[in-house]
TIZALUM-455769 format. One record per residue: x, y, z of N, C-alpha, C in turn; residue number from 1. Coordinates in Angstrom, 1 decimal. Example, Ala and Ser with C-alpha at 12.3 -4.5 7.8 and 13.67 -1.06 7.14 Angstrom:
% residues 2
@nu:13.2, nv:-5.7, nw:7.8, cau:12.3, cav:-4.5, caw:7.8, cu:13.2, cv:-3.3, cw:7.8, k:1
@nu:12.8, nv:-2.2, nw:7.1, cau:13.7, cav:-1.1, caw:7.1, cu:12.9, cv:0.0, cw:7.9, k:2
//
This chain:
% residues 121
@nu:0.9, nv:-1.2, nw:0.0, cau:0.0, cav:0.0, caw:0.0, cu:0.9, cv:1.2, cw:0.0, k:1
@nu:0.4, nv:1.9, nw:-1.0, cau:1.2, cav:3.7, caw:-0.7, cu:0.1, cv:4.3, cw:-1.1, k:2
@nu:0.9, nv:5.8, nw:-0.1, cau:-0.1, cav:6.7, caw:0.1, cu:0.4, cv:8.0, cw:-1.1, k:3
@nu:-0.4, nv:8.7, nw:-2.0, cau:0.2, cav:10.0, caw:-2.7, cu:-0.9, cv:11.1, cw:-2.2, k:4
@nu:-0.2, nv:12.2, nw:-2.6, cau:-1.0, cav:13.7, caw:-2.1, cu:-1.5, cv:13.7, cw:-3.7, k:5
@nu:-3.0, nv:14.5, nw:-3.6, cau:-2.7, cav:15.4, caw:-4.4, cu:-3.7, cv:16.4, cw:-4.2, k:6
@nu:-3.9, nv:17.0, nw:-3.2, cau:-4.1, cav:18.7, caw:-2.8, cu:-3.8, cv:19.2, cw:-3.8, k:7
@nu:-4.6, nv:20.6, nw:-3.4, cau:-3.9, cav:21.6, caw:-4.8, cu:-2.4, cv:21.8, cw:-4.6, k:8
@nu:-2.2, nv:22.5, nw:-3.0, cau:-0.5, cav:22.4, caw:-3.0, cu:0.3, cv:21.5, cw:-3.8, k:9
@nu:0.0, nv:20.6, nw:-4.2, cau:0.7, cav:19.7, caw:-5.0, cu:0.9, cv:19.9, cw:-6.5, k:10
@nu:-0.4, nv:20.4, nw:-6.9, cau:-0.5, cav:20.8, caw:-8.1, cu:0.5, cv:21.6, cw:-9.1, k:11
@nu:0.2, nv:21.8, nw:-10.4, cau:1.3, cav:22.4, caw:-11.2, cu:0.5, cv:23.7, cw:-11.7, k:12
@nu:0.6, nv:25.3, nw:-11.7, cau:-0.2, cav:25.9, caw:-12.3, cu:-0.1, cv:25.6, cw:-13.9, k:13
@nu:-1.4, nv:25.6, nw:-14.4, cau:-1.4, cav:25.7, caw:-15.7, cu:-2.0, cv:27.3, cw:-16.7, k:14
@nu:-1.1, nv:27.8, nw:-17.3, cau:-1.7, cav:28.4, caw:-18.1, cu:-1.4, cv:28.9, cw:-19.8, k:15
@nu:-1.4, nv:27.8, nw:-20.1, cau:-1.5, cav:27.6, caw:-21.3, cu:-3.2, cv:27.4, cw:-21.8, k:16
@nu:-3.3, nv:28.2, nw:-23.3, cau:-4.6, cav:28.6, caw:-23.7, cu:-5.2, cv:29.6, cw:-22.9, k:17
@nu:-4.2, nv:30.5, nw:-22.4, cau:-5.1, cav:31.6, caw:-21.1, cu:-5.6, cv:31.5, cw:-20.1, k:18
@nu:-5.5, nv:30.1, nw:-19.8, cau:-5.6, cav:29.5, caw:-18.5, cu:-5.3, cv:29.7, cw:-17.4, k:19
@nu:-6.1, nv:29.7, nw:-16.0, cau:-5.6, cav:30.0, caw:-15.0, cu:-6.3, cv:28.9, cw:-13.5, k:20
@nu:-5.6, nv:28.1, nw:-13.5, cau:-6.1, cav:26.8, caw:-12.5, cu:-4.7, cv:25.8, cw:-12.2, k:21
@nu:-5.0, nv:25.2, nw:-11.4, cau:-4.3, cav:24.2, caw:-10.3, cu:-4.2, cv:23.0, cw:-10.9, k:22
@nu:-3.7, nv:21.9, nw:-11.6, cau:-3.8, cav:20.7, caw:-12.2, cu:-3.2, cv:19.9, cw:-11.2, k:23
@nu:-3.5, nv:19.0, nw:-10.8, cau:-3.0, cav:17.5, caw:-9.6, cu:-3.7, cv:16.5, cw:-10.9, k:24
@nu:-1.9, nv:15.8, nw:-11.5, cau:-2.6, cav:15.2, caw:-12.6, cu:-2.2, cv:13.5, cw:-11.7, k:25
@nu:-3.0, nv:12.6, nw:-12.0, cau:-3.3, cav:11.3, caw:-10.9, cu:-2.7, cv:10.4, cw:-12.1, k:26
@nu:-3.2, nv:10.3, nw:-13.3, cau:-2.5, cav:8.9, caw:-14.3, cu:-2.7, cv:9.2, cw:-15.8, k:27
@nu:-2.4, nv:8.8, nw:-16.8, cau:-2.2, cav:8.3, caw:-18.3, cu:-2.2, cv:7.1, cw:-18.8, k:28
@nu:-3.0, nv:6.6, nw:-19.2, cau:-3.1, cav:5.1, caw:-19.7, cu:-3.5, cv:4.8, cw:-21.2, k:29
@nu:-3.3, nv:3.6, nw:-21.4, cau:-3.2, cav:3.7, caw:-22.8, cu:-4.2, cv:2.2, cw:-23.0, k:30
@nu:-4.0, nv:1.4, nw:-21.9, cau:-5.1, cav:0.2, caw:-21.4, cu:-6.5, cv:0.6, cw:-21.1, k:31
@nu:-7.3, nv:-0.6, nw:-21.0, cau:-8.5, cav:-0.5, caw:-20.8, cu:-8.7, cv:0.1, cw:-19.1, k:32
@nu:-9.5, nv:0.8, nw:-18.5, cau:-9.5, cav:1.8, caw:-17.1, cu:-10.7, cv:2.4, cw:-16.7, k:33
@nu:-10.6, nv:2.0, nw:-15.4, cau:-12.3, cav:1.4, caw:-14.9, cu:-12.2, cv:2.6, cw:-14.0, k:34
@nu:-13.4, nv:3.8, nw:-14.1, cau:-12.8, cav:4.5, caw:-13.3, cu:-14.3, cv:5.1, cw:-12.5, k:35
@nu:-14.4, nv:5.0, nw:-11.3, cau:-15.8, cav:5.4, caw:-11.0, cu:-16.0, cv:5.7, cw:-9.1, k:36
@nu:-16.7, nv:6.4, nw:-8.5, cau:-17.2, cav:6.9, caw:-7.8, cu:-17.9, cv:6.3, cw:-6.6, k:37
@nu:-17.2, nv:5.9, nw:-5.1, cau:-17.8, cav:5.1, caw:-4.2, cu:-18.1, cv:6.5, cw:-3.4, k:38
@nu:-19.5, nv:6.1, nw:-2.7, cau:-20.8, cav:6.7, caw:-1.4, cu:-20.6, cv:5.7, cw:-0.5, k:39
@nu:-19.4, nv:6.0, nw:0.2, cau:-19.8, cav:5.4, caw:1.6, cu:-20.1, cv:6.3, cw:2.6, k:40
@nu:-21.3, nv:5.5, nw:3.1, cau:-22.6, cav:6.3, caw:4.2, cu:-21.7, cv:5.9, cw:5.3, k:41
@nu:-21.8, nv:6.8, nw:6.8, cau:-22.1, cav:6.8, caw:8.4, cu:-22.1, cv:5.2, cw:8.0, k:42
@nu:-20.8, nv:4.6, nw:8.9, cau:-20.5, cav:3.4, caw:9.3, cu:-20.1, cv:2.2, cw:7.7, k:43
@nu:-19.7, nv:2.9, nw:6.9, cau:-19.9, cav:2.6, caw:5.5, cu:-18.5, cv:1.6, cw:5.3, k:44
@nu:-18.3, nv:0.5, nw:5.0, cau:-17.5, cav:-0.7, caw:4.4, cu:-16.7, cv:-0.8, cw:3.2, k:45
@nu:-15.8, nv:-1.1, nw:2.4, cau:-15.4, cav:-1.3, caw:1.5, cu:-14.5, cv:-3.3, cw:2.1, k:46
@nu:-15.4, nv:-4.1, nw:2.4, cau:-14.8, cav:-5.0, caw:2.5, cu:-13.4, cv:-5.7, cw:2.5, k:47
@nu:-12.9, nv:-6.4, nw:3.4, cau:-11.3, cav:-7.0, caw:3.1, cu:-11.4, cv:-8.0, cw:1.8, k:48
@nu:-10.6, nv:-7.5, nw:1.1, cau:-10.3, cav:-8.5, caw:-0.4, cu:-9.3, cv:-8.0, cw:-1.0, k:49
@nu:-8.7, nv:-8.6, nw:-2.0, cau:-7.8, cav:-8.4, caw:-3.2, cu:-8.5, cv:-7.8, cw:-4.2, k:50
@nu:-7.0, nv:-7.3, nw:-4.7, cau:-7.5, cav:-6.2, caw:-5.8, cu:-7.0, cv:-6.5, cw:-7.2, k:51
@nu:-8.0, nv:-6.8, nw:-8.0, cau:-8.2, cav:-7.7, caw:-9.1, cu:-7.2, cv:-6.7, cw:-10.1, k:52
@nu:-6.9, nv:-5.5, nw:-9.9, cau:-6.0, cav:-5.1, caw:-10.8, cu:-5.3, cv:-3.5, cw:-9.9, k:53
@nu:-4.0, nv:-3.7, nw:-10.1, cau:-4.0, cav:-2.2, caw:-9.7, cu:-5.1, cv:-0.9, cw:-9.2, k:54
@nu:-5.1, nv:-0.5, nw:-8.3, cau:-6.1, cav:0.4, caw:-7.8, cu:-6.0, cv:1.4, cw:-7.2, k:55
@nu:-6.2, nv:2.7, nw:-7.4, cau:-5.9, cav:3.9, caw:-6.9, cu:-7.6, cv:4.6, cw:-6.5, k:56
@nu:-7.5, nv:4.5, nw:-5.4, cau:-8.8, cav:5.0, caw:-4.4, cu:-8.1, cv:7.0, cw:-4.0, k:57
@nu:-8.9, nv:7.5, nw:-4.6, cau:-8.8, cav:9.0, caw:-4.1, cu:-9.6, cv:9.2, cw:-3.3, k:58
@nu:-9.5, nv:9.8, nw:-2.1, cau:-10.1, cav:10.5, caw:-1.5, cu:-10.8, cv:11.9, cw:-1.6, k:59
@nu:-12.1, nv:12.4, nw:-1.9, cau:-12.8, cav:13.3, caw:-2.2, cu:-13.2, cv:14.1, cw:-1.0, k:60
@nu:-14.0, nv:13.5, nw:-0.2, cau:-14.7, cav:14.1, caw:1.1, cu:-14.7, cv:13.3, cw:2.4, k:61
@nu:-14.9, nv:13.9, nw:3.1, cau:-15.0, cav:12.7, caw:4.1, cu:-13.9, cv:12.0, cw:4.8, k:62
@nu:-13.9, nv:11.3, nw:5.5, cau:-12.9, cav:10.7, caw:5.9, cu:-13.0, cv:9.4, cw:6.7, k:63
@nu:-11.9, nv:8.5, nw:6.8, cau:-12.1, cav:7.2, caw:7.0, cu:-10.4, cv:6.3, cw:7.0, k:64
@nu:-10.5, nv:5.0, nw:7.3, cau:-9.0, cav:4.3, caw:7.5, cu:-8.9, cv:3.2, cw:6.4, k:65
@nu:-8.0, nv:3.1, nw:5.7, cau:-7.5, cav:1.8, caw:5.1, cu:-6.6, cv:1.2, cw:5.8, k:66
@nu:-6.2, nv:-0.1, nw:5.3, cau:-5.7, cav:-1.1, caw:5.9, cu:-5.0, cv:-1.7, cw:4.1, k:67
@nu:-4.2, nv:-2.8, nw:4.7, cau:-3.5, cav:-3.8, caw:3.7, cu:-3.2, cv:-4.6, cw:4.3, k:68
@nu:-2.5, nv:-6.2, nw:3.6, cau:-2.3, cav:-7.4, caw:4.7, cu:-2.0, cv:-7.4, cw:5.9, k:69
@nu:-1.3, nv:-6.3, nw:6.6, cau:-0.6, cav:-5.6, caw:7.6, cu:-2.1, cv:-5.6, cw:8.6, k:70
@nu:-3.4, nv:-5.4, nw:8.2, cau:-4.5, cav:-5.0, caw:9.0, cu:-4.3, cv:-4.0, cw:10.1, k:71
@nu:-3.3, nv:-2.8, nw:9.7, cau:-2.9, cav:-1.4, caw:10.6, cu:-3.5, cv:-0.2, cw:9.6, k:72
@nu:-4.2, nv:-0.3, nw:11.0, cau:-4.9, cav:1.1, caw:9.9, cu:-4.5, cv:2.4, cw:9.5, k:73
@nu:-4.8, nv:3.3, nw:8.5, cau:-4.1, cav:4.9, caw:8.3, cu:-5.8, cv:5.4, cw:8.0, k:74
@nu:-5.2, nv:6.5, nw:8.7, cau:-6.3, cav:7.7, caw:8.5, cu:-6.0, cv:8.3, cw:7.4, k:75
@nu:-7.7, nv:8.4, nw:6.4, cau:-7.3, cav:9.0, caw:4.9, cu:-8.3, cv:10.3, cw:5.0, k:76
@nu:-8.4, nv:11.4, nw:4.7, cau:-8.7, cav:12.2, caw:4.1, cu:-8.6, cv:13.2, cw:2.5, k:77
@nu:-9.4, nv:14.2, nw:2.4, cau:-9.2, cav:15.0, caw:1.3, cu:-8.2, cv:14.9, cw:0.9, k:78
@nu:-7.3, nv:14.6, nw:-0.5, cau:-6.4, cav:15.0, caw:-0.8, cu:-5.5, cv:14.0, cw:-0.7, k:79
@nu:-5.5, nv:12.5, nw:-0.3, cau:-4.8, cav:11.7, caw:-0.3, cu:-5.3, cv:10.7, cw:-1.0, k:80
@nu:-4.1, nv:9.8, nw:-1.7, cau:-4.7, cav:8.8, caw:-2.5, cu:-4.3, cv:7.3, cw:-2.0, k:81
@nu:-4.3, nv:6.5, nw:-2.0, cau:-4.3, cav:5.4, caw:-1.5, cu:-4.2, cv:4.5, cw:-2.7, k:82
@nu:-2.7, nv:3.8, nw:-3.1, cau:-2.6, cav:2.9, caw:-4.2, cu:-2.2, cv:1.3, cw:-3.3, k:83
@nu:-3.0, nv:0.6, nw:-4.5, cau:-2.9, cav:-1.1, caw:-4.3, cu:-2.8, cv:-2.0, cw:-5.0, k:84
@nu:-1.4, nv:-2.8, nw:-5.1, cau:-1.2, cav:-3.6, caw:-6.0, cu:-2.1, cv:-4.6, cw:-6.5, k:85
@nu:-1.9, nv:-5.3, nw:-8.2, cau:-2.9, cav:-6.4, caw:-8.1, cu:-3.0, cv:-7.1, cw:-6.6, k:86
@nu:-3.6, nv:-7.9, nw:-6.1, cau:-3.8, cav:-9.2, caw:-5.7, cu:-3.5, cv:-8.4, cw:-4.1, k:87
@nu:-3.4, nv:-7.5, nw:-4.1, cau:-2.9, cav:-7.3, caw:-2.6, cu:-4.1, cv:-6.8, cw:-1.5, k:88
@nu:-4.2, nv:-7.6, nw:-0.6, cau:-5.3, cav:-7.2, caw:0.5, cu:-5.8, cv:-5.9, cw:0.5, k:89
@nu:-7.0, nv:-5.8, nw:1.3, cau:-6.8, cav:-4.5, caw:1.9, cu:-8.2, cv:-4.1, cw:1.6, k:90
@nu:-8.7, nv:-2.9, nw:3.2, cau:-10.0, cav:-2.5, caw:3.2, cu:-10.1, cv:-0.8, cw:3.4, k:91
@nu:-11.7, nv:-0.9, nw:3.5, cau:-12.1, cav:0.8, caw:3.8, cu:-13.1, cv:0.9, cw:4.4, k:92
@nu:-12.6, nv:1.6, nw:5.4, cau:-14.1, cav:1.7, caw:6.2, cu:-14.0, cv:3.5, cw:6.9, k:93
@nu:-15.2, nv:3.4, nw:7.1, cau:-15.6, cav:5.0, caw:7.8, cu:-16.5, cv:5.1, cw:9.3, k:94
@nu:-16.4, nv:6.0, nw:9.6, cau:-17.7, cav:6.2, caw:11.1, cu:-18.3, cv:7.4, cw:10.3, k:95
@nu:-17.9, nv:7.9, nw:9.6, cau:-18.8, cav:9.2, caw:9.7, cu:-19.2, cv:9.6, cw:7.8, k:96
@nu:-18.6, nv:8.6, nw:6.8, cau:-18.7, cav:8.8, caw:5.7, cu:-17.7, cv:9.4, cw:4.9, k:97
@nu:-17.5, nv:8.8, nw:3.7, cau:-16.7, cav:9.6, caw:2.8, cu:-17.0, cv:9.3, cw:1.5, k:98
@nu:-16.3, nv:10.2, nw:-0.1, cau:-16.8, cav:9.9, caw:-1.2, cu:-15.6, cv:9.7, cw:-1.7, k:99
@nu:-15.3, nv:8.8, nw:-2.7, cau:-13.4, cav:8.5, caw:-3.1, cu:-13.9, cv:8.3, cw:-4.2, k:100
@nu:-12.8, nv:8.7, nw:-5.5, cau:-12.9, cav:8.4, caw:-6.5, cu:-11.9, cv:6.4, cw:-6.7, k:101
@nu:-12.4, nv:5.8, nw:-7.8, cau:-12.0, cav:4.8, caw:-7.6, cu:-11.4, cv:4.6, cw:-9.2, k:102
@nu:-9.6, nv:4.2, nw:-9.6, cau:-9.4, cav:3.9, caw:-10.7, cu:-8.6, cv:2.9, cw:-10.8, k:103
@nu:-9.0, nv:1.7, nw:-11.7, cau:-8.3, cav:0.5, caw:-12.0, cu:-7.8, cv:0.2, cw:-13.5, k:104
@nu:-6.7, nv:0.2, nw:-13.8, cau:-5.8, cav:-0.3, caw:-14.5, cu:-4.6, cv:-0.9, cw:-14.7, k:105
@nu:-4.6, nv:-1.8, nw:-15.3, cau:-3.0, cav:-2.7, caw:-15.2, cu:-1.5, cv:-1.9, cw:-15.5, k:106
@nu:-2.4, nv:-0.8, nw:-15.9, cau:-1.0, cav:-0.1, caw:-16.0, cu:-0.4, cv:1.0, cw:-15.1, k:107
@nu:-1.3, nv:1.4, nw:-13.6, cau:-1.6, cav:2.4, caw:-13.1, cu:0.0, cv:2.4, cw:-12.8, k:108
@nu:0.4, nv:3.7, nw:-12.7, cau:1.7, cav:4.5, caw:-12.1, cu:1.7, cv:5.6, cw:-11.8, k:109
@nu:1.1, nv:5.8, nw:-9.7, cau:0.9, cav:7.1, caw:-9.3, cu:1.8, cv:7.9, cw:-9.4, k:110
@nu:3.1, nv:7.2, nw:-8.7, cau:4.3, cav:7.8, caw:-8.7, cu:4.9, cv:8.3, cw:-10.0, k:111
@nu:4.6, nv:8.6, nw:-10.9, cau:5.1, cav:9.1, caw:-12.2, cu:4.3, cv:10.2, cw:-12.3, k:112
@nu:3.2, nv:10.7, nw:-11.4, cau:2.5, cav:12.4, caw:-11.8, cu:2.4, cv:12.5, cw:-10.2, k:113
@nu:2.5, nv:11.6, nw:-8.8, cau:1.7, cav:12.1, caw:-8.1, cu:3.0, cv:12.1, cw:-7.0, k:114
@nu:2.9, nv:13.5, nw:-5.7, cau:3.5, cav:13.4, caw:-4.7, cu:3.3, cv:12.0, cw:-3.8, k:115
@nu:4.4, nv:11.5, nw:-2.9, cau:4.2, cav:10.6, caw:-2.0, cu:3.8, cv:11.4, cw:-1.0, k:116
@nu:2.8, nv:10.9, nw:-0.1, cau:2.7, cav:11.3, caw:1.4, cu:2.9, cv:10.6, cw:2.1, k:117
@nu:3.5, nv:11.3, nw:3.3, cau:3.4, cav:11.0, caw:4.3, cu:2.4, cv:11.0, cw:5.5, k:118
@nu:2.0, nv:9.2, nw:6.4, cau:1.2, cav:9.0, caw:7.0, cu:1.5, cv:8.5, cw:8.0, k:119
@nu:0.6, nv:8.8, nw:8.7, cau:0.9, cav:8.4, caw:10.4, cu:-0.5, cv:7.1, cw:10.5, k:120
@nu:-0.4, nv:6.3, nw:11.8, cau:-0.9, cav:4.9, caw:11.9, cu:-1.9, cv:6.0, cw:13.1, k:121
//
């Protein structure tokens, strides 16, 4: 399991085309990439299992703990991303709710656009 930032601090200004905004760019793929949107409610689950392909869980709102074979949990909020190898354990749960974006591809490589962070247990 690794953890990456991407707050806007992280971000790169862009202003090209007269542009004026904060880019936190997360992946590039060229593979097939499953990309979609988990609502976990007050006391909300993401079950212990393996992960059928590379997986990068963002954190949107909310907040809540993952875990990996290790079953030690980290506190995740806004702005942190949470990557996981194929086949490798690992859960999500909340007490109070959160909304995470969710992307799977065989080719994911956070570390090539995204800061690492640093987390405490």
């Amino acid at each position: 399991m690794e953890f990456y930032d991407f707050r806007k601090v992280t971000g790169m200004h862009i202003t090209m085309y007269n542009s004026d905004f904060i880019m936190s760019r997360i992946a590039r793929n060229q593979t097939p990439t499953s990309i979609g949107v988990m609502h976990l409610d007050e006391n909300g689950l993401i079950g212990y299992h393996q992960a059928t392909k590379p997986q990068l869980l963002l954190i949107l709102s909310g907040e809540g703990y993952v875990c990996s074979e290790s079953k030690e949990f980290y506190k995740v909020e806004p702005g942190v991303a949470v990557f996981w190898d194929k086949d490798e354990w690992h859960e999500t749960k909340t007490e109070h709710g959160l909304t995470a974006l969710v992307i799977e591809s065989d080719e994911l490589n956070p570390s090539a656009y995204m800061a690492v962070a640093k987390m405490d247990l």
